[in-house]
C-alpha positions in Angstrom: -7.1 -12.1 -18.7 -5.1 -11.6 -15.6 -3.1 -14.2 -15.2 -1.9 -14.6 -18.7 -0.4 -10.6 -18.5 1.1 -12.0 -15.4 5.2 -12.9 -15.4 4.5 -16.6 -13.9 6.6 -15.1 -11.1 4.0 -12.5 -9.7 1.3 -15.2 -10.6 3.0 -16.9 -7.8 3.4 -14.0 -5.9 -0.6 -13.5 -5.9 -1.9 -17.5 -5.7 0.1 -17.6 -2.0 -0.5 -13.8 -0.7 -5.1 -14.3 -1.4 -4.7 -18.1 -1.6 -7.5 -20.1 0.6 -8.8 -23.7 1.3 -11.2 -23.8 -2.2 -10.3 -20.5 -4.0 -6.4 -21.7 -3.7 -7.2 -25.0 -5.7 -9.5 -23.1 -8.4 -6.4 -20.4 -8.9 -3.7 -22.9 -8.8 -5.6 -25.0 -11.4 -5.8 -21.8 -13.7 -2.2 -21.7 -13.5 -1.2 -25.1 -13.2 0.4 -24.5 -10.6 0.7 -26.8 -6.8 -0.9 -24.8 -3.6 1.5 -23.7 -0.9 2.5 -25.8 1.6 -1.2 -25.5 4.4 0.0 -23.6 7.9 -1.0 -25.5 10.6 -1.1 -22.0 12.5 -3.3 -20.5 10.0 -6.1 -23.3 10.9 -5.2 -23.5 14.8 -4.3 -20.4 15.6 -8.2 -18.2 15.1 -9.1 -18.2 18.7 -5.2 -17.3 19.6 -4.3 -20.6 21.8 -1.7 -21.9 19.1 2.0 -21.9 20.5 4.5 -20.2 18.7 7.6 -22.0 17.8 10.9 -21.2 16.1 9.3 -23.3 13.2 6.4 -20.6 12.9 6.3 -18.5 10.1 6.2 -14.8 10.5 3.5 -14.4 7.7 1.3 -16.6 9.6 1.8 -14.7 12.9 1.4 -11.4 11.7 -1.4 -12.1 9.7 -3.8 -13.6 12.7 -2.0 -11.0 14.8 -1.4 -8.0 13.5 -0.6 -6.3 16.8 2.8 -8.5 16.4 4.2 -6.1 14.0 5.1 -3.7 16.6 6.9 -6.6 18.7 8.9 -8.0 15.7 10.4 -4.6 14.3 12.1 -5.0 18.0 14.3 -7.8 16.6 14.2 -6.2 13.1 11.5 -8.1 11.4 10.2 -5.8 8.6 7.1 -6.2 6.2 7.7 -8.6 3.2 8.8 -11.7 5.7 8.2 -14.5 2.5 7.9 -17.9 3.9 11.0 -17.5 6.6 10.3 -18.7 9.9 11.4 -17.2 12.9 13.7 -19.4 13.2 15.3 -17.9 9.8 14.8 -14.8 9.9 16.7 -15.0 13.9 19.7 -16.1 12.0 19.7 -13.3 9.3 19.0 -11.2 12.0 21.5 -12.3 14.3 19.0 -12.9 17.1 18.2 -15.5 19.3 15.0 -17.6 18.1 13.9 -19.0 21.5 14.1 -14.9 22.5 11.7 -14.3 20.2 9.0 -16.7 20.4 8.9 -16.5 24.0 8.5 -12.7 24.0 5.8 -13.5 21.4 4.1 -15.8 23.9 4.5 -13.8 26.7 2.8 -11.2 24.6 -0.1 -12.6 23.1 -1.2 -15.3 26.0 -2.3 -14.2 29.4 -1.4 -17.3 30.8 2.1 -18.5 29.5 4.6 -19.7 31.7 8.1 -19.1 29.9 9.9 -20.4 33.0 10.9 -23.5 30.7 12.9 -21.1 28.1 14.7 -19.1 30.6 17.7 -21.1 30.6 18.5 -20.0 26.8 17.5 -16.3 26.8 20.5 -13.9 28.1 18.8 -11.0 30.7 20.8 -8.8 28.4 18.8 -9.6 25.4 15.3 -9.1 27.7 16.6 -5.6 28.9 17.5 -4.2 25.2 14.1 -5.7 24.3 12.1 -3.8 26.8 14.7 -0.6 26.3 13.1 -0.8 22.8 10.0 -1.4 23.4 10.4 2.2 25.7 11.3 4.0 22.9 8.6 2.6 21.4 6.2 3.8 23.6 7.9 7.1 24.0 8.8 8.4 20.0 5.7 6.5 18.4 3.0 5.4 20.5 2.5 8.9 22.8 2.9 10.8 19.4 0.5 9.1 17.3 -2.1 9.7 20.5 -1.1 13.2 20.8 -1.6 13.4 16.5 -5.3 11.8 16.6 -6.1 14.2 19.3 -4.8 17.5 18.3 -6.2 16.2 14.8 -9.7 15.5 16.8 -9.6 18.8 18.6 -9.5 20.4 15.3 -12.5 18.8 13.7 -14.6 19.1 16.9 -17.1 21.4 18.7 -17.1 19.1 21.9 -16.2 21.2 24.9 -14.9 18.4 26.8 -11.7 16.9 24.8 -9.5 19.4 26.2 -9.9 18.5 29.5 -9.1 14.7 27.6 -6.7 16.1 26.2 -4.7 17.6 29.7 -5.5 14.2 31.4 -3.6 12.6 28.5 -0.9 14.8 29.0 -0.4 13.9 32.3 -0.5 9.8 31.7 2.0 11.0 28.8 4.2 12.6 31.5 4.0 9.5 34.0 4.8 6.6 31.2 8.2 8.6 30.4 9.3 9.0 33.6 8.7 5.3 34.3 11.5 3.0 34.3 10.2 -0.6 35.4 7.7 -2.1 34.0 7.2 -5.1 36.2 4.7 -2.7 38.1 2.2 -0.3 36.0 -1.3 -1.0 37.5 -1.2 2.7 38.1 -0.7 3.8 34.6 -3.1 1.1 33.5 -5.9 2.7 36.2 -5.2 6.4 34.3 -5.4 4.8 30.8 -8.5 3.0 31.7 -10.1 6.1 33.1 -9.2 7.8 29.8 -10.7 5.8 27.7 -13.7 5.6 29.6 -14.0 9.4 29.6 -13.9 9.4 25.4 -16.2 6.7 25.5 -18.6 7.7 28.3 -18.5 11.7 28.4 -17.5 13.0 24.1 -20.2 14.9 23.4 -20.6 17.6 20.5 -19.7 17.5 16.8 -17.2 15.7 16.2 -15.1 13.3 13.5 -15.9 10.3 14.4 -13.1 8.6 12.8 -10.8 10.6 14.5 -12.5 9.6 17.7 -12.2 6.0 17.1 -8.6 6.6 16.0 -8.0 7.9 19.3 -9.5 5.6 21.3 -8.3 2.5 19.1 -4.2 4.2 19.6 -5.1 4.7 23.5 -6.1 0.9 23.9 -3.4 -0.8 21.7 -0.8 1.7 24.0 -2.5 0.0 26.9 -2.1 -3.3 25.3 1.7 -2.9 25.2 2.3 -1.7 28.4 0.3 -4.8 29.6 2.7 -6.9 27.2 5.3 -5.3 28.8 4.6 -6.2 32.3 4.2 -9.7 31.8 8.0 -9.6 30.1 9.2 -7.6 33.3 7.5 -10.4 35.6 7.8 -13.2 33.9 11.4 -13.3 32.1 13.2 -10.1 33.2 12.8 -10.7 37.1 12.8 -14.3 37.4 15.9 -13.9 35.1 17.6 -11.8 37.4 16.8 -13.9 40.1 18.8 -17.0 38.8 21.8 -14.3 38.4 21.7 -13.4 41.7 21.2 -16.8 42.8 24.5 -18.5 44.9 26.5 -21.2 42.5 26.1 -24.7 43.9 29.3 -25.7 45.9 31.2 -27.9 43.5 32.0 -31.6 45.1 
């Protein structure tokens, strides 16, 4: 049987990594063993409208939102997270908690308003995270594209992807030469227009795996650079504005 060629330790490893409301009792009861504690943003958070809080746990986050993955390895958040919240993992990391969840936010909801965090989030912090998020785009993102489509062009008769291709090239070019993200409707307009010529005008043989890779690297690039405006806008600037902002006269 499994479990009993199973150190009770990596029993417990398993039970809490596939354990689920019904199949989590039935396991536990094999192994006479107590469930995990439930996640309140595992049940709340399916249709993405849960709030995340220092007290959240990375597992939780990065399991309904995968996408976050890229966001956290900005503070230093790797794979293999355990039960720490962000709360703990900001103090092994040296970072500042309320900096994280409200980037997190910002991130995932359209419609956050972080203006009640601002007070304890240093601009500094915001500007290294964006500077990150840069390089990011710039030794990761653009490379993987360029990968899926030299990979694409390979496995392909279609007679259109190098034109694609060039277009990309060009978006590629005006995403590294951009500095501020608080305006990018232009380079959202190009992206847009790229995607819909893969989805719209590929024609031929072709992989379509490596198509939908593609397309699938083009959107989640898009995806940041939206995340990234909404940072720029909505902490960076308004940041910067209570900066610049004259001191009170003292009585």
């Amino acid at each position: 049987m499994f479990f009993q060629s199973q150190s009770p330790k990596k029993i417990q490893f398993f039970v809490q990594k596939i354990g689920r409301i019904g199949k989590l009792s039935e396991l536990c009861t094999l192994v006479g063993m107590r469930p995990p504690p439930s996640s309140p943003y595992r049940t709340a958070k399916k249709t993405m409208n849960h709030i995340i809080t220092p007290d959240t746990r990375l597992s939780d986050i990065i399991v309904e939102a995968p996408s976050t993955l890229a966001i956290l390895s900005r503070f230093g958040v790797r794979l293999g997270v355990g039960d720490a919240t962000i709360a703990i993992a900001s103090r092994q990391l040296n970072v500042n908690p309320t900096l994280m969840a409200t980037i997190l936010n910002t991130s995932l909801h359209d419609d956050y308003d972080p203006s009640a965090q601002l007070p304890h989030i240093a601009e500094a912090d915001v500007v290294r995270y964006l500077e990150l998020t840069r390089a990011y785009h710039e030794h990761y993102h653009l490379p993987n594209i360029e990968r899926h489509f030299q990979l694409l062009l390979g496995k392909s008769s279609s007679s259109n992807l190098q034109p694609m291709l060039q277009f990309f090239h060009q978006v590629q070019q005006q995403m590294l030469e951009r500095q501020d993200y608080s305006n990018v409707d232009d380079l959202d307009d190009k992206i847009a227009d790229l995607m819909s010529m893969i989805a719209i005008h590929l024609q031929g043989d072709y992989d379509a795996n490596l198509a939908h890779a593609v397309l699938h690297a083009i959107g989640s690039l898009r995806s940041s650079l939206a995340q990234s405006r909404r940072i720029a806008v909505r902490i960076l600037q308004p940041l910067r504005q209570l900066s610049e902002s004259p001191s009170p006269p003292k009585p």
